[in-house]
N, C-alpha and C positions, 0 to 999 in steps of 0.2 A: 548678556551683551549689552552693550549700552545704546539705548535708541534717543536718534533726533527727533525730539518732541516740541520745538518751536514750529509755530505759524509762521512766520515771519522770516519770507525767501530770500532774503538777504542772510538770516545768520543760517540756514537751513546751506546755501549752494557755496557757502564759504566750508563746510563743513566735507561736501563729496566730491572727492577728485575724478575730474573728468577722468585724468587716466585710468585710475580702478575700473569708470565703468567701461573704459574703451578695452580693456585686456580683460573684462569677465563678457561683452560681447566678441570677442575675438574664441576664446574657449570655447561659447556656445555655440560659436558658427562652426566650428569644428572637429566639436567632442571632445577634443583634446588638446591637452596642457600643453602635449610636446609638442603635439602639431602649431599648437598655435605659439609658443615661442618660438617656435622655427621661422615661422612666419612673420612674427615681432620683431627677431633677429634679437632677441634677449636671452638670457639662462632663465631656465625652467625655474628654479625658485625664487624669479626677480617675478613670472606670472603668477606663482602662488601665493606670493607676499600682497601684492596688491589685489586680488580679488580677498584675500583674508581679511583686509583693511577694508576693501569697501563691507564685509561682513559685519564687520564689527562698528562699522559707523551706520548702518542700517539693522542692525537687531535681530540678522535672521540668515538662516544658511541656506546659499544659495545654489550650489553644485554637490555632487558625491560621485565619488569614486567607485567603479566598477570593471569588474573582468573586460569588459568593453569600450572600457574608457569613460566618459566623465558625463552626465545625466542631471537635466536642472531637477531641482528642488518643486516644488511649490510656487514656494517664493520665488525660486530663479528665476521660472515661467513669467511672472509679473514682472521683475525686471525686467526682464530681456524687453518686454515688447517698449519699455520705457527706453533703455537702450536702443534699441533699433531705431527709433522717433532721431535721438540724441545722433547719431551715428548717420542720418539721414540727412539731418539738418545739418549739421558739419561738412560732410559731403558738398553737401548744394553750395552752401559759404565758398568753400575751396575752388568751387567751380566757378563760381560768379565773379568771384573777385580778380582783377587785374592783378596777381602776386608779381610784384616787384624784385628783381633778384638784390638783397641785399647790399649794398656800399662798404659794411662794416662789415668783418668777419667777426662772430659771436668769441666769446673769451676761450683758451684752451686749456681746461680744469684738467689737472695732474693730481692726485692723491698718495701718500708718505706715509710710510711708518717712521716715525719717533725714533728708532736704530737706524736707519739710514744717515751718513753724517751730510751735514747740509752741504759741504764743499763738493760731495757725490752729485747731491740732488741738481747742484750748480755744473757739474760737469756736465750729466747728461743732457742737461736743459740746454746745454750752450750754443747746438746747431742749430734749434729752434730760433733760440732768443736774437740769433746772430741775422736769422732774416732780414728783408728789404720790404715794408718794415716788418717787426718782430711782432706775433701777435701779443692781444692782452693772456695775462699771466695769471693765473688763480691758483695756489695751491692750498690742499686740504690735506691736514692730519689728521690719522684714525686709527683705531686696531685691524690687523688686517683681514677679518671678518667684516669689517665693514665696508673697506675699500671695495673687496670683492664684490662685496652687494651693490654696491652706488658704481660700480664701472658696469655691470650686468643690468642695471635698470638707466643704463646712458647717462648719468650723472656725471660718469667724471670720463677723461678722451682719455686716458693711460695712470697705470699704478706703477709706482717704484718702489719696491722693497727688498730686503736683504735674503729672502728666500722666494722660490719660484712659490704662485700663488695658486692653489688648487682650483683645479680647470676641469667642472662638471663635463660627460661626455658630452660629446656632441652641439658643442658650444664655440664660436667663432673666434673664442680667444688663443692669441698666442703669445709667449714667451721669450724674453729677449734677452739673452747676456746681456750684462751692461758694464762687464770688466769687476776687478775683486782686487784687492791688500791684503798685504801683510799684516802682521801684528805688532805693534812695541808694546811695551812699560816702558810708563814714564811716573816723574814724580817731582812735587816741589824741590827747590835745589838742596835744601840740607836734607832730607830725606833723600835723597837719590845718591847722596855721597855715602852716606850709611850702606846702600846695598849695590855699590858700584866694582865689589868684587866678588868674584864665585857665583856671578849668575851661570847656568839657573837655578844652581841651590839655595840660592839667599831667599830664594822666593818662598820658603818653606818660614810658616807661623805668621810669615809677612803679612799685614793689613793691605788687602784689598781692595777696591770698588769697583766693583761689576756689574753689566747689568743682569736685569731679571733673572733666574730661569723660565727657563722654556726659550729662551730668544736661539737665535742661530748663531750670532757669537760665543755665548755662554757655552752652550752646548759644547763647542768647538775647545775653549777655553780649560771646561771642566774634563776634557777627555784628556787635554795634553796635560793639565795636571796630575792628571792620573796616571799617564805614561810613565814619569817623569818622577812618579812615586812623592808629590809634592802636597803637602796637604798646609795651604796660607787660611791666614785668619780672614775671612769676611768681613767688613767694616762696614761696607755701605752695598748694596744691592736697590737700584730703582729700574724699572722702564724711562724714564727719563734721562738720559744720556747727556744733554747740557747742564743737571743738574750735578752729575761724575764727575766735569771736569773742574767747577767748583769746589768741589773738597777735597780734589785733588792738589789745586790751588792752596789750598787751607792748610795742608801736610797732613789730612786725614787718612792717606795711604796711598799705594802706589795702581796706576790704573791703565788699563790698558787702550792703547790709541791705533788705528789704523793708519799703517802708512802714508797712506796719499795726503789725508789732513794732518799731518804732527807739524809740517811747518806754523800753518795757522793756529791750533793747539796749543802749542809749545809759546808760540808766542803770547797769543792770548792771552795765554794765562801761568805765565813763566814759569813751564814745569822744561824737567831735562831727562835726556831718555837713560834708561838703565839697560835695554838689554832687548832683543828680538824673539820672539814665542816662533820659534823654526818650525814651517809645515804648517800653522795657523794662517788659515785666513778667511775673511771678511767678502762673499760675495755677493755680487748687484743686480736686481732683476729690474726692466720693464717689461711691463703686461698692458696690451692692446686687444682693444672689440673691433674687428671687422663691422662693418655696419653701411647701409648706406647714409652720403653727406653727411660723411666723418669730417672731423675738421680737416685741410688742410697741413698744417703742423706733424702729422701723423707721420704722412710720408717721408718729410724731414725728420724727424725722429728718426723712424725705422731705416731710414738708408744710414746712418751715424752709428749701427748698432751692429753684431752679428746676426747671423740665420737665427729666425726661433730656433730655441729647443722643444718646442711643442707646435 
């Protein structure tokens, strides 16, 4: 492990996140992980991520696992009592100080996957944004192992992606329709007039741009081609989906659009539709942390949406 071996408590306290040692004292006061994410109101792997980090910025292990749940170290023991100092004094600050209730409501971070189309991310957003006034806006793009992690360690207020997002038990998260499309092909206009008859046969040997495998449209994509007994040539395959609709633009092949965005699409980037993938489609999650002084925003959100599904 790598140890901090400067004097020098300026580059020494830039290096340990109070957080880390606030959730590996919250564990020791409790035994346990789960208990104390419970308690955190975080998922269990957002408290094991952050005591692992404070481990690994300190050079030494500090808890272990047991039939009985979770037992310091050596080391731990030494921390903790530094923590508890740490945890003491914080305390007392909070208590001293005349806390002001804010003027400014802090920003309301959303996080995306890359396949969601932006015209979606824009719809959901719209009951928020529509506010009196509308909060600040932050979005972040990620894979969505990461999103999950950063909405589980309170980073971000809600995640929108095109598959529901796996929701460790016993965790405050829930699940929100967020409405779904259809499917077209579409294609640059001399290309589109080449296979503008005998859809959906023409679509066989046809050049393609798809995205990844593994995504939730692919998937969906590659089953009705299979139905369908259709096997198209591959051209371009990326996770980057405004990069698809570039060489689609280009006449590199023909690609498939969801509904709701083909206006802006099609225009954008003057392609013309060839034909409908029947029984395909494109669905939208939002995913929200319970928490307490969540943002505000939330509940707007949440009433613009259906009942979770989880």
């Amino acid at each position: 492990m790598e140890r901090l071996s400067s004097d020098d408590p300026y580059q020494l306290l830039r290096q340990i996140n109070l957080n880390h040692l606030f959730y590996f004292w919250a564990v020791g006061q409790s035994g346990s992980i789960t208990r104390a994410a419970a308690r955190l109101g975080i998922a269990q792997p957002g408290v094991t991520n952050q005591i692992q980090s404070l481990e690994r910025r300190l050079g030494a292990r500090l808890i272990q696992r047991g039939s009985r749940g979770v037992t310091l170290t050596h080391a731990g023991h030494n921390v903790m009592r530094f923590a508890e100092e740490v945890v003491a004094i914080c305390s007392d600050l909070a208590r001293s100080l005349p806390l002001k209730v804010a003027t400014e409501e802090r920003p309301f971070v959303v996080g995306t996957v890359d396949s969601v189309p932006k015209v979606v991310v824009r719809s959901i957003l719209k009951s928020v944004l529509s506010g009196d006034p509308p909060p600040q806006l932050i979005c972040r793009e990620w894979r969505i192992d990461r999103l999950l992690s950063e909405l589980s360690l309170h980073r971000l207020d809600a995640v929108i992606s095109d598959v529901p997002l796996p929701v460790p038990e016993g965790t405050p998260l829930e699940t929100y329709a967020a409405g779904s499309s259809t499917i077209d092909i579409y294609a640059a206009p001399q290309l589109a007039r080449q296979f503008s008859r005998g859809f959906p046969g023409c679509l066989h040997s046809a050049a393609m741009l798809l995205p990844y495998k593994g995504t939730s449209l692919r998937t969906s994509i590659d089953r009705w081609f299979a139905l369908h007994r259709l096997e198209p040539r591959i051209a371009v395959e990326t996770d980057d989906r405004a990069l698809l609709h570039h060489f689609a633009e280009s006449g590199l092949g023909l690609l498939p659009v969801a509904t709701i965005t083909a206006p802006d699409i099609s225009r954008q980037f003057r392609l013309e539709r060839i034909g409908s993938l029947r029984n395909v489609y494109e669905e939208y999650f939002v995913t929200t942390f319970h928490r307490p002084n969540e943002h505000s925003a939330l509940d707007t959100l949440r009433q613009s949406l259906a009942a979770p599904t989880r």
